[in-house]
C-alpha positions, 0 to 999 in steps of 0.5 A: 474518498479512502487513502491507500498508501504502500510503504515501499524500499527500492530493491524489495520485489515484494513491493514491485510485485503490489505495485503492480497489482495496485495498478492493474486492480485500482481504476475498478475503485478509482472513485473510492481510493486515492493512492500514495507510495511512500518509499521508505528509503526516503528521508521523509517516508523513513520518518513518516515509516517509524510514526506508523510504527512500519518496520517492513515493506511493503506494506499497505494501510487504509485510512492509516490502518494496516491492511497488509504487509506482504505482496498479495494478488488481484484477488487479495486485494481486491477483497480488501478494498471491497471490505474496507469501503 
């Protein structure tokens, strides 16, 4: 199973606007991807943030690689997870 993980900050609409397009593409790829949100803001995630050299958000990784680094659309990102199976 893949890792998807979206770093995220609490008042970026950017990063509501994947969120929300995360959950309604996902269950398609459900068996393929399992998926983590970091904020951040977070202590934990700022660190986890800075040892992935991810000074933006969102921003969204595959197995630790940067796929993206902006809002995108169902059909974005449905393009991505097919690509990076």
């Amino acid at each position: 199973m893949r890792k998807l993980e979206l770093y995220t900050t609490p008042a970026c609409p950017h990063c509501l606007a994947l969120k929300k397009v995360i959950q309604e593409v996902l269950p398609e790829f459900a068996d393929k991807y399992s998926f983590k949100e970091i904020s951040a803001a977070s202590p934990m995630g700022y660190l986890k943030s800075l040892r992935n050299n991810i000074h933006s958000a969102p921003t969204l990784l595959i197995d630790g690689k940067v796929v993206a680094r902006t809002a995108l659309s169902e059909k974005e990102l449905t393009l991505i997870l097919k690509t990076n199976l």
